[in-house]
Biopython code that builds the backbone (N, CA, C, O; Angstrom):
import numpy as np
from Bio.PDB.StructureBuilder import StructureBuilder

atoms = [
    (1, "UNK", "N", (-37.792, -14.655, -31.225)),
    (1, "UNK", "CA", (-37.362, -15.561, -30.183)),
    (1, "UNK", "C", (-36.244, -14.898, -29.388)),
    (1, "UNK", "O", (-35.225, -14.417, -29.883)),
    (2, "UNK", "N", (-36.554, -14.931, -28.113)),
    (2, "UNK", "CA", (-35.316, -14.372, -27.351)),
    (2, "UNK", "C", (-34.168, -15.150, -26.542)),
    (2, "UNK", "O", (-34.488, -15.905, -25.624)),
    (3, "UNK", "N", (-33.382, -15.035, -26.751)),
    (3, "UNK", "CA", (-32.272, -15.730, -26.213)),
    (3, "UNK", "C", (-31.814, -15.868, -24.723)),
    (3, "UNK", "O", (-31.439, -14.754, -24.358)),
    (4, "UNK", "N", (-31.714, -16.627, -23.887)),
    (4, "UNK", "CA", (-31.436, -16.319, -22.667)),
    (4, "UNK", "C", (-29.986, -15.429, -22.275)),
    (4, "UNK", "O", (-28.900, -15.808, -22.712)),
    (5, "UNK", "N", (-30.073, -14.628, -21.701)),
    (5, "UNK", "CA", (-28.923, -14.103, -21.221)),
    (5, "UNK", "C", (-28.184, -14.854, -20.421)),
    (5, "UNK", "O", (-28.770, -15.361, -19.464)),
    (6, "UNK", "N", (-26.785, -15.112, -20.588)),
    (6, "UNK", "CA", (-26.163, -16.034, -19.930)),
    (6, "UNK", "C", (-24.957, -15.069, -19.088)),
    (6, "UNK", "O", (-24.681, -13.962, -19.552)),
    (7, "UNK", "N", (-24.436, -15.449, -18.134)),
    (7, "UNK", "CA", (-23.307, -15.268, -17.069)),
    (7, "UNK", "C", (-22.426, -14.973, -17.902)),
    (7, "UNK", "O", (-21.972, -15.676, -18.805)),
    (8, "UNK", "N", (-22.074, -13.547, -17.511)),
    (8, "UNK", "CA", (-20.601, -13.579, -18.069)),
    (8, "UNK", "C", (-19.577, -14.269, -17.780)),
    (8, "UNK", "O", (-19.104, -14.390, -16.650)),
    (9, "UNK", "N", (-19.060, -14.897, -19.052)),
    (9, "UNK", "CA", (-17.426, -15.920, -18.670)),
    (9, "UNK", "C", (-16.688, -15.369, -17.815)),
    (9, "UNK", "O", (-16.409, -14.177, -17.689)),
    (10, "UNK", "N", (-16.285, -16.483, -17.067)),
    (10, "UNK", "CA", (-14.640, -15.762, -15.725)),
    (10, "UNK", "C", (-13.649, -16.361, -16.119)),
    (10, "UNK", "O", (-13.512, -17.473, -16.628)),
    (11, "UNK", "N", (-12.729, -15.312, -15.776)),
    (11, "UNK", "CA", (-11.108, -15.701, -16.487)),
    (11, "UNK", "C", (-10.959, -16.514, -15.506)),
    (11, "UNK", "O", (-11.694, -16.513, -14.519)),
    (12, "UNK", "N", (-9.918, -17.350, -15.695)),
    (12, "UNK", "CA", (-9.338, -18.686, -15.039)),
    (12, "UNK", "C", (-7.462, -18.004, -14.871)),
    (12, "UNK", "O", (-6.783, -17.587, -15.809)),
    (13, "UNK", "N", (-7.097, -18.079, -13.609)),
    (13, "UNK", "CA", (-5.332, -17.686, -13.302)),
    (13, "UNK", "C", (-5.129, -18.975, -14.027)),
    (13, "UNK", "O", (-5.916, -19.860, -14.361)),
    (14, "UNK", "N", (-3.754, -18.810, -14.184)),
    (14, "UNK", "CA", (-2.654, -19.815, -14.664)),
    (14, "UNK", "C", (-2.878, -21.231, -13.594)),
    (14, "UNK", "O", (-3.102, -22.290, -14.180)),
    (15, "UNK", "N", (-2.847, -21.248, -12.754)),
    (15, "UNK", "CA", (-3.449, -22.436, -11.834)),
    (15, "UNK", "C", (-4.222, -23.260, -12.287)),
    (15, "UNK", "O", (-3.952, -24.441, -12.505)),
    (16, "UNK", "N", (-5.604, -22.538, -12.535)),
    (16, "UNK", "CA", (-7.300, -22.874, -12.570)),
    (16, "UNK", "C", (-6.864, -23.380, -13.851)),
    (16, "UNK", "O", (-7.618, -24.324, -14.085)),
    (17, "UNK", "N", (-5.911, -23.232, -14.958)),
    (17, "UNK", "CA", (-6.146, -23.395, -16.181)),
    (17, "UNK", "C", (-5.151, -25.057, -15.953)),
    (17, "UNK", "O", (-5.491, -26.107, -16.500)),
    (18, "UNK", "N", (-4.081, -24.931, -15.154)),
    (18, "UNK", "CA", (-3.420, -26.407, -15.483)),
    (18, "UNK", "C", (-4.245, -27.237, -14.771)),
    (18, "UNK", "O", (-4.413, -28.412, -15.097)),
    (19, "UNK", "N", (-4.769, -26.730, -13.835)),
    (19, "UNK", "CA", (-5.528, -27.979, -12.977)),
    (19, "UNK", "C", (-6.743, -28.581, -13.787)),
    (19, "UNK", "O", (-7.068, -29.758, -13.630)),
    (20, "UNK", "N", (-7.431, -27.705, -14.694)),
    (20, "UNK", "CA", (-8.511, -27.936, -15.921)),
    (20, "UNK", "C", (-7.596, -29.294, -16.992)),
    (20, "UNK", "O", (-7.821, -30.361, -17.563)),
    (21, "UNK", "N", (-6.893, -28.670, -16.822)),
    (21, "UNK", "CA", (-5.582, -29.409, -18.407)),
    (21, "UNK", "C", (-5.542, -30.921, -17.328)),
    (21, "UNK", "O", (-5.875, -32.013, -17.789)),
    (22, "UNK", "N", (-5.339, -30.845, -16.681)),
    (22, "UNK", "CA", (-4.962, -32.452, -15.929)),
    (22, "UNK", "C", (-6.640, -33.151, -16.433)),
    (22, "UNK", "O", (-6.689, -34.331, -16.780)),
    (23, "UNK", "N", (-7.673, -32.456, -16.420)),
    (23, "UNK", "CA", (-9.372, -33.347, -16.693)),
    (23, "UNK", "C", (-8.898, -33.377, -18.374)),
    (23, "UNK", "O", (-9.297, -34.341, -19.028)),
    (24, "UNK", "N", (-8.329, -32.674, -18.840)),
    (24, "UNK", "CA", (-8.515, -32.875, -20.210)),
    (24, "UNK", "C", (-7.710, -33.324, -21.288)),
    (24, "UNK", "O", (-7.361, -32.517, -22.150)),
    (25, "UNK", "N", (-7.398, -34.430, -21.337)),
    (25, "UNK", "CA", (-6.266, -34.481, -21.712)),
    (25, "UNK", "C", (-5.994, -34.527, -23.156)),
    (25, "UNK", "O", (-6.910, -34.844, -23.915)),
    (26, "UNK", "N", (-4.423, -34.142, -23.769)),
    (26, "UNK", "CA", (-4.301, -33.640, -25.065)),
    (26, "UNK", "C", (-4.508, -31.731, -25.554)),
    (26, "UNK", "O", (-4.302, -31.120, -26.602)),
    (27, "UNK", "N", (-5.050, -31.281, -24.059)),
    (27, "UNK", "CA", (-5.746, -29.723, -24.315)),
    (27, "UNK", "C", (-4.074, -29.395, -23.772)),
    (27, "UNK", "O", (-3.350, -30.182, -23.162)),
    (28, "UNK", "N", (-3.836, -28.380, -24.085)),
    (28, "UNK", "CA", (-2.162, -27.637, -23.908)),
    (28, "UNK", "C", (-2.460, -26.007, -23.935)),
    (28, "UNK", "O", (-2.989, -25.673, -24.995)),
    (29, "UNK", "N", (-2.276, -25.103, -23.162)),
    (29, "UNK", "CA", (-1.759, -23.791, -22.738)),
    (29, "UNK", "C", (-1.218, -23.351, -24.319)),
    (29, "UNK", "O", (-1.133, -24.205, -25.201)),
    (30, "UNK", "N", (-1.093, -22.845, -24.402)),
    (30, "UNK", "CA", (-0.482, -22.062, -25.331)),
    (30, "UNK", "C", (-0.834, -20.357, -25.273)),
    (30, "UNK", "O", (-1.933, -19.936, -25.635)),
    (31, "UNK", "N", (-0.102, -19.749, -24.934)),
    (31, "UNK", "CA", (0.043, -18.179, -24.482)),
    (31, "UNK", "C", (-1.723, -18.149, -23.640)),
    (31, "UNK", "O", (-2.134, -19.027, -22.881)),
    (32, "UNK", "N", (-2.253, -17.286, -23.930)),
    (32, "UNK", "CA", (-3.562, -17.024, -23.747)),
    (32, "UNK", "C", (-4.941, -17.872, -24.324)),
    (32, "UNK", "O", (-6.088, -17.427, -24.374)),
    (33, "UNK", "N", (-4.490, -19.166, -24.722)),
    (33, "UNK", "CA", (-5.405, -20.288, -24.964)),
    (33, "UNK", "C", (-5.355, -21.725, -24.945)),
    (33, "UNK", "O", (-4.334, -22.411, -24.973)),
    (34, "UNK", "N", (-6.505, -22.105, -24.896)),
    (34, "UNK", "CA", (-5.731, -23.709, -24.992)),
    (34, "UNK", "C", (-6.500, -24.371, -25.937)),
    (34, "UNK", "O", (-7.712, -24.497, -26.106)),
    (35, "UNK", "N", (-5.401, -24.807, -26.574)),
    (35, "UNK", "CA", (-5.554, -25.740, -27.665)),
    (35, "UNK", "C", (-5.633, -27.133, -28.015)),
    (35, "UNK", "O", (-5.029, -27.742, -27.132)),
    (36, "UNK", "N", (-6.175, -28.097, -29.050)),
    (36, "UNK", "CA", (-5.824, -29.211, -28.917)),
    (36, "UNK", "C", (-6.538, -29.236, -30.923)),
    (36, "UNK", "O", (-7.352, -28.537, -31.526)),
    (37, "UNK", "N", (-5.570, -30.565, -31.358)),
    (37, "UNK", "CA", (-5.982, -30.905, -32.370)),
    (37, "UNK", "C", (-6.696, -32.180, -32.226)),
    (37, "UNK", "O", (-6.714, -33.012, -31.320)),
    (38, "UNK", "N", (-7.314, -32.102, -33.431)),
    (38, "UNK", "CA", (-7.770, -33.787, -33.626)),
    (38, "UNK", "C", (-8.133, -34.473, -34.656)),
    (38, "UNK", "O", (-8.640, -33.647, -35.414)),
    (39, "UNK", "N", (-8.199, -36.023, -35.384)),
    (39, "UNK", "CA", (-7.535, -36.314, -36.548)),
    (39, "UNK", "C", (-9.140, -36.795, -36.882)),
    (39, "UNK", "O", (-9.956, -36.828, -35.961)),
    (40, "UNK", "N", (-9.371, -37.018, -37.719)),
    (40, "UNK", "CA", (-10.469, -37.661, -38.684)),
    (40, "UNK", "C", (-10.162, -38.556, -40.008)),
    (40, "UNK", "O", (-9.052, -38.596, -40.538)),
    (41, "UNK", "N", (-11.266, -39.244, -40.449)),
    (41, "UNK", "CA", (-11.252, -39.847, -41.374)),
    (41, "UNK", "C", (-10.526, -39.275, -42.674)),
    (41, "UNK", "O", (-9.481, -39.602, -43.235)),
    (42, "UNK", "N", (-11.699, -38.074, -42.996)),
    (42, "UNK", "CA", (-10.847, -37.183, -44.305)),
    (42, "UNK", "C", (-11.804, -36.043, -43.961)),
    (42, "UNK", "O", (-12.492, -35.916, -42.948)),
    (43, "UNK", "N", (-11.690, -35.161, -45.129)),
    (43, "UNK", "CA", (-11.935, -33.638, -45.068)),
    (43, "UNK", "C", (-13.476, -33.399, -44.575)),
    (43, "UNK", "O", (-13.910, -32.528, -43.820)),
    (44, "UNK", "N", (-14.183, -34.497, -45.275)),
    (44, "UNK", "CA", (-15.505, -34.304, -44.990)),
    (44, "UNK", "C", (-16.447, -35.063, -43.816)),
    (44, "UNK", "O", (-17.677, -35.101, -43.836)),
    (45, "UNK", "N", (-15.593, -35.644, -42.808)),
    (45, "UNK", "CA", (-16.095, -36.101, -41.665)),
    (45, "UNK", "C", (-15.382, -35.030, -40.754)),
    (45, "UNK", "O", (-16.029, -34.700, -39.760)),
    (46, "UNK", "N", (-13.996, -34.356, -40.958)),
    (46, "UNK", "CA", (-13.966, -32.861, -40.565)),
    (46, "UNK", "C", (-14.582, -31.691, -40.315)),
    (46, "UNK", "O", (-14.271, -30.841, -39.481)),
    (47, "UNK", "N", (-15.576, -31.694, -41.172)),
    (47, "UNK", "CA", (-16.179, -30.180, -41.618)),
    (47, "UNK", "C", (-17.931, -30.635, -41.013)),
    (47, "UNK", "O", (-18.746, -29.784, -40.656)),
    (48, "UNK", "N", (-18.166, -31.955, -41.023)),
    (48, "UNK", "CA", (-19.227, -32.740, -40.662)),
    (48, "UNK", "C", (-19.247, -32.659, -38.697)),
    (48, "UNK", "O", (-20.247, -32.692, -37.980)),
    (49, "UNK", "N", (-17.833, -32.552, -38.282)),
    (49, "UNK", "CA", (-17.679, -32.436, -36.631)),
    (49, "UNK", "C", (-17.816, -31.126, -36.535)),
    (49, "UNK", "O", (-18.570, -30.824, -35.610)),
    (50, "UNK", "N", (-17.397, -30.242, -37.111)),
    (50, "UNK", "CA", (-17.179, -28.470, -36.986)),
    (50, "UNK", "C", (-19.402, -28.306, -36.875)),
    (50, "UNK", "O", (-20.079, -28.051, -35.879)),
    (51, "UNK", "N", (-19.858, -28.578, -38.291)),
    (51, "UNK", "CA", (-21.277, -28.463, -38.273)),
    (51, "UNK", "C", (-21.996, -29.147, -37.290)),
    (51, "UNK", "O", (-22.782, -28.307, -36.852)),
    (52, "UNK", "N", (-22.171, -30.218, -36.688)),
    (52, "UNK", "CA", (-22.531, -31.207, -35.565)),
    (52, "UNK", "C", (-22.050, -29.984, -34.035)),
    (52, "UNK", "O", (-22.658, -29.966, -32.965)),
    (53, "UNK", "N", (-20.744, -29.026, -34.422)),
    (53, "UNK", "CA", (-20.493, -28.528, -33.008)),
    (53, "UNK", "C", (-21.259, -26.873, -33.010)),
    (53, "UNK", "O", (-21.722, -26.368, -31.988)),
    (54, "UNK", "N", (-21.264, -26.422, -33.927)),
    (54, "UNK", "CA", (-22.370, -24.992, -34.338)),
    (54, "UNK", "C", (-23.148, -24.743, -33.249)),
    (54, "UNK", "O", (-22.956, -24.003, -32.283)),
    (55, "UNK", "N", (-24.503, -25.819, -33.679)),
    (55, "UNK", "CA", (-25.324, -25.018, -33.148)),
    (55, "UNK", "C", (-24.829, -25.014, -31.158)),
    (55, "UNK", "O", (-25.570, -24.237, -30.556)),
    (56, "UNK", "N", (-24.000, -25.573, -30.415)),
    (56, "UNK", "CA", (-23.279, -25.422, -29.206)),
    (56, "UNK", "C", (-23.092, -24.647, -28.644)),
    (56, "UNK", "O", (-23.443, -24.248, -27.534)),
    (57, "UNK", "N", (-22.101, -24.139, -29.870)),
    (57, "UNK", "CA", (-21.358, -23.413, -29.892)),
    (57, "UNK", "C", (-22.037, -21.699, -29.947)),
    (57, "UNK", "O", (-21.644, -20.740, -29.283)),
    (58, "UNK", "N", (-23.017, -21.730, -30.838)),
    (58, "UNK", "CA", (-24.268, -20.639, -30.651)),
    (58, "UNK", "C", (-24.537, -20.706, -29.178)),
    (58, "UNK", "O", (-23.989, -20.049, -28.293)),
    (59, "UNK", "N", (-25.304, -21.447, -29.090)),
    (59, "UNK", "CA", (-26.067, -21.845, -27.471)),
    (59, "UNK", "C", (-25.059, -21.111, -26.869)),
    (59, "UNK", "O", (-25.227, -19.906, -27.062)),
    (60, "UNK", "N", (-23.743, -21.464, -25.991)),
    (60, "UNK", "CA", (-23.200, -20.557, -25.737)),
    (60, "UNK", "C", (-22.222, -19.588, -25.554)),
    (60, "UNK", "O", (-21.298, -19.475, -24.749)),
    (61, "UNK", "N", (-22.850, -18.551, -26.975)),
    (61, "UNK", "CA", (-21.945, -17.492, -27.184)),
    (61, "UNK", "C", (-20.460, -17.828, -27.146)),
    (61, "UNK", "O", (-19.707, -17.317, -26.317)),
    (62, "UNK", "N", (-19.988, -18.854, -28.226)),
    (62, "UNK", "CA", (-18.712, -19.378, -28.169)),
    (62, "UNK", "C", (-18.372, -19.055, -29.340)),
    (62, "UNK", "O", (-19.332, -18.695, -30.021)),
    (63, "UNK", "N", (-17.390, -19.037, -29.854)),
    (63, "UNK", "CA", (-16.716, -19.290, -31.746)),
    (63, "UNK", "C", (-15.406, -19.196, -31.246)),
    (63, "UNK", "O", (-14.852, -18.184, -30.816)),
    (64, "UNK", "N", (-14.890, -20.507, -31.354)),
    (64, "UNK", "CA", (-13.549, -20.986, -30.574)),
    (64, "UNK", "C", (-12.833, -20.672, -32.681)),
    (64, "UNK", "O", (-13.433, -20.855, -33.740)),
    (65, "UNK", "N", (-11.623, -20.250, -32.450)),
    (65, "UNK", "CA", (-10.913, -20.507, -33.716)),
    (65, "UNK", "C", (-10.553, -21.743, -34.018)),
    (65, "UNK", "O", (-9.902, -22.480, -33.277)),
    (66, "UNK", "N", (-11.059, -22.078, -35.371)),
    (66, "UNK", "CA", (-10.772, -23.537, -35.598)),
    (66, "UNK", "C", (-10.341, -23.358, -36.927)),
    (66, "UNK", "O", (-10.891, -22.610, -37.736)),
    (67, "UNK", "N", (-9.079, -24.246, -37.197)),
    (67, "UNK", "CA", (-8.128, -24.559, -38.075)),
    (67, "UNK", "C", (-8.268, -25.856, -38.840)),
    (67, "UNK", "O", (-7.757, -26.928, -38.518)),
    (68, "UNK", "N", (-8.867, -25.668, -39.675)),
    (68, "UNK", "CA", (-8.863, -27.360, -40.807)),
    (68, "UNK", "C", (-7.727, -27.692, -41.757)),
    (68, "UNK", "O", (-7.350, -27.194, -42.818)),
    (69, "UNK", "N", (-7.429, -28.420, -41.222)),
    (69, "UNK", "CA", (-6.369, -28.934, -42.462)),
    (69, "UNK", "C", (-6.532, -30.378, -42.816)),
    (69, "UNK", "O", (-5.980, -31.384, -42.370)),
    (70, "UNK", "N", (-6.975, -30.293, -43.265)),
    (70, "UNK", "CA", (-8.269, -31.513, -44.672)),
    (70, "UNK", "C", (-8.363, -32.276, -43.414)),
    (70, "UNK", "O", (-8.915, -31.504, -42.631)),
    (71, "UNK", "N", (-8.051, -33.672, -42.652)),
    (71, "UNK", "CA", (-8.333, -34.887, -41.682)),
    (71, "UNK", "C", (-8.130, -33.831, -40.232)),
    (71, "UNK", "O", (-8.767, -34.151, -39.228)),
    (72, "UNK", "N", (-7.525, -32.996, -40.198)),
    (72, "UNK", "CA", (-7.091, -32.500, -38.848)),
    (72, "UNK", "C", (-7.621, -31.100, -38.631)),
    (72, "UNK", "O", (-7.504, -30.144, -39.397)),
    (73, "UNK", "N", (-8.336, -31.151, -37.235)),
    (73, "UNK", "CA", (-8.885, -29.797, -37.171)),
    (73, "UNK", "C", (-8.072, -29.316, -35.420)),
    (73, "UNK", "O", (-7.929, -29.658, -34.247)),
    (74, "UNK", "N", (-7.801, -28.419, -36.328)),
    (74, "UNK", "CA", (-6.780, -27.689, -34.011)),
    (74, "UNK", "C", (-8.159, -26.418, -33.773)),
    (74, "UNK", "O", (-8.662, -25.490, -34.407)),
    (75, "UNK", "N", (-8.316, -27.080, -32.492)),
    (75, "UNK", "CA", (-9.542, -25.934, -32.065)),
    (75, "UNK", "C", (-8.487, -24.957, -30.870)),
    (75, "UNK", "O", (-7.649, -25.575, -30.214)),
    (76, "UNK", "N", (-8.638, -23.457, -30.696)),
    (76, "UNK", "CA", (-8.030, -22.843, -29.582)),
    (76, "UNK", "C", (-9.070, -22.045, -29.330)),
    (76, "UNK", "O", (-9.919, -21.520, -30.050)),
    (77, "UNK", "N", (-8.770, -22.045, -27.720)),
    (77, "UNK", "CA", (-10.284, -21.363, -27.202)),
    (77, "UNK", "C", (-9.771, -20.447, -26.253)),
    (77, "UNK", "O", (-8.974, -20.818, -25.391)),
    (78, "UNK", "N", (-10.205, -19.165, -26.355)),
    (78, "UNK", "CA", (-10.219, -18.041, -25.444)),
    (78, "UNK", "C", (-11.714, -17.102, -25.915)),
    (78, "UNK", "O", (-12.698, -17.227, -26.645)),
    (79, "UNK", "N", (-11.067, -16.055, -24.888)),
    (79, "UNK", "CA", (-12.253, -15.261, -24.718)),
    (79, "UNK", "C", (-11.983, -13.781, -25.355)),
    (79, "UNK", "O", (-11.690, -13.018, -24.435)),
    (80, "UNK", "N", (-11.982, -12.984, -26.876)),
    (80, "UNK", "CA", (-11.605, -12.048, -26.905)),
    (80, "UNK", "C", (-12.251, -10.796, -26.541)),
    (80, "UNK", "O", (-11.798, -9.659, -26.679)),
    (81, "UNK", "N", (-13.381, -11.159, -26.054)),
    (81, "UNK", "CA", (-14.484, -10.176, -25.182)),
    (81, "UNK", "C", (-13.850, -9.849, -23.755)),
    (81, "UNK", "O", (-13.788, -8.690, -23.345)),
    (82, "UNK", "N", (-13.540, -10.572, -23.271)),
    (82, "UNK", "CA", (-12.622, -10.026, -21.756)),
    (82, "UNK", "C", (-11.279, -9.977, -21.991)),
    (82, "UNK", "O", (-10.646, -10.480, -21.062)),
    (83, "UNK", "N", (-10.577, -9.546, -22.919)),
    (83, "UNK", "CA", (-9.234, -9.619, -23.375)),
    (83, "UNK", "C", (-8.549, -10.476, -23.391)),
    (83, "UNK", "O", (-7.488, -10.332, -22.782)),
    (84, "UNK", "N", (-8.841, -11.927, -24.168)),
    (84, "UNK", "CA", (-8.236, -12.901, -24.652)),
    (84, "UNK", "C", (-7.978, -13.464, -23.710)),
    (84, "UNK", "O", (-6.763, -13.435, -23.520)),
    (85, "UNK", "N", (-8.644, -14.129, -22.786)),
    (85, "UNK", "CA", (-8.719, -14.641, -21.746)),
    (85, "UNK", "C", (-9.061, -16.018, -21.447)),
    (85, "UNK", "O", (-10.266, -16.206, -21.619)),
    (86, "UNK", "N", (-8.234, -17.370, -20.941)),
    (86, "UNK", "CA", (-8.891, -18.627, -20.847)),
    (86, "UNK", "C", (-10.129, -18.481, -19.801)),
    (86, "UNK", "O", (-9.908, -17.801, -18.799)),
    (87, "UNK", "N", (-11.292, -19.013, -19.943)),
    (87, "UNK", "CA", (-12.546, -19.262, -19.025)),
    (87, "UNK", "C", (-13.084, -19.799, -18.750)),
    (87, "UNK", "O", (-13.075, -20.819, -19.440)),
    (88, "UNK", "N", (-13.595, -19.814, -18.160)),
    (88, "UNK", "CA", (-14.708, -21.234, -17.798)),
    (88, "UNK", "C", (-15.807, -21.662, -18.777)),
    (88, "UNK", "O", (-16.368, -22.757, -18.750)),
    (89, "UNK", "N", (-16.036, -20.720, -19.599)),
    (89, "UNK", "CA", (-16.861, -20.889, -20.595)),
    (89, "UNK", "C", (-16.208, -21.818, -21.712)),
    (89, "UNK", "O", (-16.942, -22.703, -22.151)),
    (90, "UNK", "N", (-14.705, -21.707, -22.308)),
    (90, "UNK", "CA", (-13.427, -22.210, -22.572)),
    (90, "UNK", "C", (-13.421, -23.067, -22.131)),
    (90, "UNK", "O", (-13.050, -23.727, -23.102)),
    (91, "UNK", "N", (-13.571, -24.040, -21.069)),
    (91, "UNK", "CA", (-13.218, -25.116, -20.774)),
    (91, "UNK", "C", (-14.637, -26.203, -20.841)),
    (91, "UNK", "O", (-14.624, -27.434, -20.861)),
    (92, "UNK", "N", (-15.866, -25.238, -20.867)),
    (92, "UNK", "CA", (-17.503, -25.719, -21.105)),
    (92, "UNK", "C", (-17.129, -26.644, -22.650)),
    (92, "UNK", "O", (-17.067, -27.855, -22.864)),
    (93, "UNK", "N", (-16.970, -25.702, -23.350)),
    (93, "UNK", "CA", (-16.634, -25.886, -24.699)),
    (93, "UNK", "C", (-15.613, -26.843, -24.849)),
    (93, "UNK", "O", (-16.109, -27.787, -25.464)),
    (94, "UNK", "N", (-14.365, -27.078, -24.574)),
    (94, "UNK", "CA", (-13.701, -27.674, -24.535)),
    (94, "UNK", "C", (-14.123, -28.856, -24.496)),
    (94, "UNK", "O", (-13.843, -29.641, -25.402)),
    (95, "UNK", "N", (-15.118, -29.325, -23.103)),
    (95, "UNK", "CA", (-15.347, -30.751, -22.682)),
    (95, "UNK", "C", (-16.504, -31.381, -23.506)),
    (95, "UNK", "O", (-16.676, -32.561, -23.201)),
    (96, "UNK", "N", (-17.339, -30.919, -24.460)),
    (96, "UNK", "CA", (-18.232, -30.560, -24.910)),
    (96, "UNK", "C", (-17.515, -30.606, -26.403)),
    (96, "UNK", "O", (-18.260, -31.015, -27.293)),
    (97, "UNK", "N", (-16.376, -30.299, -26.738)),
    (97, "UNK", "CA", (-15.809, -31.259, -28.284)),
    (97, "UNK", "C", (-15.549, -32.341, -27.749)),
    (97, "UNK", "O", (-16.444, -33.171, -27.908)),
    (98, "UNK", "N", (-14.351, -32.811, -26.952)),
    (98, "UNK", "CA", (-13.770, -34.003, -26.209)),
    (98, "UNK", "C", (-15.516, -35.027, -26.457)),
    (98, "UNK", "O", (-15.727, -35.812, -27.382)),
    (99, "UNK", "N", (-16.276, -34.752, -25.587)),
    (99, "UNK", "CA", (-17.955, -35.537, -25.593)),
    (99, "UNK", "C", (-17.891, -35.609, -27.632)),
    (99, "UNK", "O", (-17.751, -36.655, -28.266)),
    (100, "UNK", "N", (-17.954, -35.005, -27.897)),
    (100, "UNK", "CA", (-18.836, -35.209, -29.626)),
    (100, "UNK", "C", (-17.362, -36.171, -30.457)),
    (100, "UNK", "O", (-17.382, -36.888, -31.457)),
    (101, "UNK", "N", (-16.559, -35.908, -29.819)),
    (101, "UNK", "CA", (-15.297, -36.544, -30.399)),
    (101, "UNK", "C", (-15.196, -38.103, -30.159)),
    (101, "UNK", "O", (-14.936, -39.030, -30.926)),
    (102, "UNK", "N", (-15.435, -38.060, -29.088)),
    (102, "UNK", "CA", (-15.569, -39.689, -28.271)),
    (102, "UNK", "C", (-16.686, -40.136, -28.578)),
    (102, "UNK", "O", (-16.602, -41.361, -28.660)),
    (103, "UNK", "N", (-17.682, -39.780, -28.788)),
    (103, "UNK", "CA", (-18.969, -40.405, -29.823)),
    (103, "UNK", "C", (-19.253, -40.890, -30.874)),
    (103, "UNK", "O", (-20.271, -41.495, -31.210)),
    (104, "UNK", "N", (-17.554, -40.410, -31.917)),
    (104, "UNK", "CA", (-17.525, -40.974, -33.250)),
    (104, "UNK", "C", (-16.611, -42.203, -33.135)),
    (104, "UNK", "O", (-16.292, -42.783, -34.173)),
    (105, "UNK", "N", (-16.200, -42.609, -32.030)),
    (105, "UNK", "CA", (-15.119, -43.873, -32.173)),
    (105, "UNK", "C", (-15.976, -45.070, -31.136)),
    (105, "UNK", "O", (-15.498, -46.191, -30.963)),
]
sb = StructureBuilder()
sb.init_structure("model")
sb.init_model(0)
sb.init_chain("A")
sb.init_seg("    ")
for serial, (resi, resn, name, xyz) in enumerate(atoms, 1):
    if name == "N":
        sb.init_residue(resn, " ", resi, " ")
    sb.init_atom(name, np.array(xyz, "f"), 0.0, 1.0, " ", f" {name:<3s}", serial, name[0])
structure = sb.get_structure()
């Protein structure tokens, strides 16, 4: 099975990235990414949102670093293929947890 080739991600200036942060709210800058946490039931409706976001996250060519700490998972998203870079692909992803997040409440 072959995979579609997709557009390479474009870096986003410091601008493109706060004006993104105003649609998203709770997402925060932090050096070369932006981050946001978010709380859950317990460990295993945690690890149950991470698996539910996979196959997505495959689709496209994403693996945002994600941090579990048992109810709370902090996702930060850059690009270390164009040198750690926020992108538009970064902010795909982004809106796209925010969607699967707001589906469980």
């Amino acid at each position: 099975m072959r995979h579609k080739v997709m557009d390479k991600p474009q870096p986003l200036n410091d601008e493109e990235i706060e004006t993104v942060l105003q649609r998203l709210p709770g997402w925060t800058q932090d050096g070369t990414k932006i981050t946001k946490e978010f709380e859950f039931k317990d460990f295993v409706e945690s690890l149950g949102f991470i698996n539910r976001l996979v196959p997505f996250f495959e689709l496209k060519d994403h693996h945002p670093d994600v941090h579990i700490f048992y109810n709370r998972i902090k996702f930060e998203l850059s690009r270390y293929d164009i040198g750690g870079k926020v992108t538009d692909r970064d902010v795909e992803v982004a809106k796209k947890i925010e969607h699967e997040y707001a589906a469980l409440k």
